[in-house]
N, C-alpha and C positions, 0 to 999 in steps of 0.2 A: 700883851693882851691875848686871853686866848679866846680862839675861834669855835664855834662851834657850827654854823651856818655855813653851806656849799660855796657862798657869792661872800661870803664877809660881813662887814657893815658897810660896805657899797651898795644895798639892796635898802637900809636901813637909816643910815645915817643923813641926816637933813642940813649937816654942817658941808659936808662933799659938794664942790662944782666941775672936779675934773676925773676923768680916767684914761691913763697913760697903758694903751695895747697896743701889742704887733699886729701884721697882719696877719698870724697865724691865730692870733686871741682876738680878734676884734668882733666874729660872732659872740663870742663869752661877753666883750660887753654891752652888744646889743640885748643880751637877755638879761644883764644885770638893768639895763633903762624900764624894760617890761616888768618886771618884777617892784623896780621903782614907782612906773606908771600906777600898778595894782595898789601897791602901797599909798595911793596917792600923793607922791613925792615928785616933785620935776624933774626930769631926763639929767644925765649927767655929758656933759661932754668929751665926747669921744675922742683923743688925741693917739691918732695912728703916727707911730717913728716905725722906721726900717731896722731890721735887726743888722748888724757889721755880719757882712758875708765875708765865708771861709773859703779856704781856698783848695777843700776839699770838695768832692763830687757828692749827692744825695747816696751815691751806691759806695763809697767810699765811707763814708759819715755810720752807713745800716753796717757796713764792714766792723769799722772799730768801734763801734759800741759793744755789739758783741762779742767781738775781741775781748773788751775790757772787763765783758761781763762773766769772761773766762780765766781771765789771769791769774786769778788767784789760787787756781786747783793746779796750776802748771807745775812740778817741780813733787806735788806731794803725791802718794797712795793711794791711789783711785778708791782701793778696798779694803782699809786699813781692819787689821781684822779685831773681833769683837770678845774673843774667848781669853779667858784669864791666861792663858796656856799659847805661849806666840806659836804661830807655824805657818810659814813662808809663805808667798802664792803661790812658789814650785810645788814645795807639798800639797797644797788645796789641791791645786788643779788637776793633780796626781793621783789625788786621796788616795794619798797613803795614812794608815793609821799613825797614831802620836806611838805605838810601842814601837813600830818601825826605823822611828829617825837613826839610830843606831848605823841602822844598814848605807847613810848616806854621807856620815862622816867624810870618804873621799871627798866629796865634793866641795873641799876646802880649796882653795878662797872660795867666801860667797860669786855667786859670779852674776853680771849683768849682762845682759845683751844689750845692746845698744844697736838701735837701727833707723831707717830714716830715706826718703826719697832723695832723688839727686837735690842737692842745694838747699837741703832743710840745715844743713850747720851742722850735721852731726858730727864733724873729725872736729870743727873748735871745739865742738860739747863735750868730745873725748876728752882733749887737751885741759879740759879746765876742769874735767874731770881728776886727770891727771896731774893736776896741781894741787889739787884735795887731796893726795896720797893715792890714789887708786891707780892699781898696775892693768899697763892700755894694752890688748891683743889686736893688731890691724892685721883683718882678714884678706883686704885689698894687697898689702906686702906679702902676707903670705900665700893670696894667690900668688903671686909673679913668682913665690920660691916654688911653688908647685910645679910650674911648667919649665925649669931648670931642668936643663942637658942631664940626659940618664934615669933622671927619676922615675916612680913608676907611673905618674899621671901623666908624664913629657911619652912615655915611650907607650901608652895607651891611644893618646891624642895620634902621634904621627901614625900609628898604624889604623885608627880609624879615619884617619883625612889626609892621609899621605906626606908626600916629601914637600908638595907647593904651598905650606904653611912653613914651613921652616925658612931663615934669613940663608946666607952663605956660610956664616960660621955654625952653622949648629942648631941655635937658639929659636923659639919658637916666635913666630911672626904673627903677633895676636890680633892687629890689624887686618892681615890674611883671614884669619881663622875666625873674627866674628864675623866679616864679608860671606862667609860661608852657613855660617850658622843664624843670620839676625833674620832672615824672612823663612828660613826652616825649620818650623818646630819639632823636629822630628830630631833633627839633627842640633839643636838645639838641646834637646833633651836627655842626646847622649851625649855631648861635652860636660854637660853638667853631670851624668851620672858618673864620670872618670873626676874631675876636677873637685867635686865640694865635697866626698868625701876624704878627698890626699886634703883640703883646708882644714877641714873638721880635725884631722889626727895631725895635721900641724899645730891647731890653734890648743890641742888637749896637752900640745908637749909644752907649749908656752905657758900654759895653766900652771899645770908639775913645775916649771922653773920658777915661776911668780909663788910658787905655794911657799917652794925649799928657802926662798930668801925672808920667808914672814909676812909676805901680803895676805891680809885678809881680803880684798875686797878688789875683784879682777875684773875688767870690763872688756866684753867679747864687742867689740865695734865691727861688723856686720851689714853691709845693707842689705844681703841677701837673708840676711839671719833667718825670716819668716818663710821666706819661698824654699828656704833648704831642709829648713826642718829643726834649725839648730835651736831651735828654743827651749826643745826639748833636754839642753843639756845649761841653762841657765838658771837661775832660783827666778829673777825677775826679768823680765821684757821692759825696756824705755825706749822710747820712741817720740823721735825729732820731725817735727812737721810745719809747715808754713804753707801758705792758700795756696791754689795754684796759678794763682795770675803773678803771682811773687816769684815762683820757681821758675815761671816762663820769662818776668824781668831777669832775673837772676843771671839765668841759664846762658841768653840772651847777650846778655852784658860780659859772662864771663867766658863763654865761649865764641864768642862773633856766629851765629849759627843763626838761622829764621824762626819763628814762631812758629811755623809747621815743622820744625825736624825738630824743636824740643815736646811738641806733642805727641810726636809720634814717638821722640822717649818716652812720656811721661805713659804713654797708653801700653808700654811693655812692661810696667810696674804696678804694683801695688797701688791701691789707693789710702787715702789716710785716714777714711773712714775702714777699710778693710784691717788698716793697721794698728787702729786706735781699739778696733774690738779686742785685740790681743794684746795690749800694754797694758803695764801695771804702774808705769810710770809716762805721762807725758809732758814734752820739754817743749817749746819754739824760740826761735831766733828769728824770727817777724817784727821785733822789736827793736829799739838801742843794744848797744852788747852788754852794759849796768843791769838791764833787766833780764838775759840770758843766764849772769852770772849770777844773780840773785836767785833764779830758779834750780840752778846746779848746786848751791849752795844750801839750798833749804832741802832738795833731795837727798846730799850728801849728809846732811845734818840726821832727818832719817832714817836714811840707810845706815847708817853708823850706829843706830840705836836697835834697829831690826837683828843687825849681822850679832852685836854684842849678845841680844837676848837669845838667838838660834843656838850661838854658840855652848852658850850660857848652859841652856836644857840640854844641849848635847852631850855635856861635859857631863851631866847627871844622870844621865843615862847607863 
């Protein structure tokens, strides 16, 4: 039957004695009775049932619907571009011209940044990244190689914060050294100006070795990636996120910690609206892990069609 009337043939129909609404429709069928009344039809009876309560919260419920009214952009190209002519969001963003591309050749493997606040999943997103063929750069490892006896970011650090960072054998005491640095921004600022550049020329050599073995397609995993600046050395930015009452169970659960000392993490980071203005790719693990994998899987799927076409123009160049 098709409908064409707002109320149906419940407004209409003179064969009708019942109408079966929740409480949340049972105004709807008071003005289907008035509309009957008008018509000079008799009232219909009103039969109120309780809808089966879930065992989700009202604020829980506005949560994932939203959620769900998201999920399907997860994983693909925010900005998928529109010119017969592919060229990267690094190039966009860069505007560089198309006769230029030439000049960027080095910059083989494609590369990803991949970043993400504490507990959004980003090291599994690597890992399944990395089960898709993509060679994983962990910045987190090669911090700790940075601060390594003799080097030049270990022997910058000690002479800007002395000998009471150091353990007894040598080795940097970084327990020591964020105690020092987490409520000083100043001095915050100069750790970071010795340390993420020695990452940066760590993570460029790991590139060159991931190149020489035949990887196209290299993922800089970063969480600092945005606040350091490394973006600038990526074709695309993807970015891993989950709500923040999630990252505060999370945290929570995986570090035995209180809900004010994972806020007070969370207020020394990025936000993910800050971080979502700068992706070109976004991921969450807010989900099952079947639905993470599916979102890594349909990125990877485009990603593999992007790098092939960059390449592609590049070679004709």
């Amino acid at each position: 039957m098709l409908i064409f009337e707002p109320l149906g043939p419940t407004a209409t129909d003179d064969t009708l004695d019942c109408l079966v609404v929740s409480l949340e429709t049972a105004s709807g069928g008071e003005k289907v009775n008035q509309v009957r009344e008008a018509n000079g039809l008799r009232p219909l009876e009103l039969l109120v049932v309780e809808l089966m309560a879930t065992p989700q919260s009202e604020e829980a419920n506005q949560k994932l619907s939203s959620s769900l009214l998201r999920k399907q952009s997860l994983g693909h190209l925010r900005c998928p571009e529109s010119d017969d002519l592919y060229v990267s969001p690094w190039l966009r963003s860069r505007a560089l011209p198309v006769e230029d591309l030439a000049d960027v050749t080095s910059l083989k493997p494609y590369v990803i940044g991949l970043t993400g606040g504490i507990a959004s999943g980003k090291s599994s997103i690597a890992k399944r990244m990395a089960a898709e063929g993509a060679a994983i750069v962990d910045c987190d490892k090669l911090g700790h190689e940075a601060y390594l006896p003799r080097t030049k970011a270990y022997l910058q650090v000690v002479e800007a914060f002395g000998s009471d960072v150091l353990y007894e054998d040598g080795h940097i005491n970084r327990k020591a050294l964020g105690a020092i640095v987490f409520n000083d921004k100043a001095k915050l600022q100069q750790l970071c100006s010795i340390v993420w550049p020695e990452i940066a020329r760590l993570a460029e050599l790991a590139i060159q070795h991931h190149c020489s073995e035949g990887k196209t397609i290299c993922v800089l995993d970063a969480a600092v990636l945005l606040e350091a600046g490394w973006d600038c050395y990526v074709h695309e930015v993807w970015v891993s996120i989950i709500p923040r009452d999630e990252t505060i169970r999370r945290v929570m659960k995986r570090d035995g910690v209180s809900e004010e000392e994972v806020t007070r993490r969370l207020e020394s980071q990025l936000s993910n609206v800050e971080r979502i203005k700068r992706a070109d790719v976004i991921l969450s693990s807010l989900w099952e892990p079947e639905e993470t994998q599916r979102q890594v899987l349909v990125g990877m799927s485009e990603l593999q069609s992007r790098v092939a076409s960059f390449h592609s123009h590049l070679a004709r160049l």
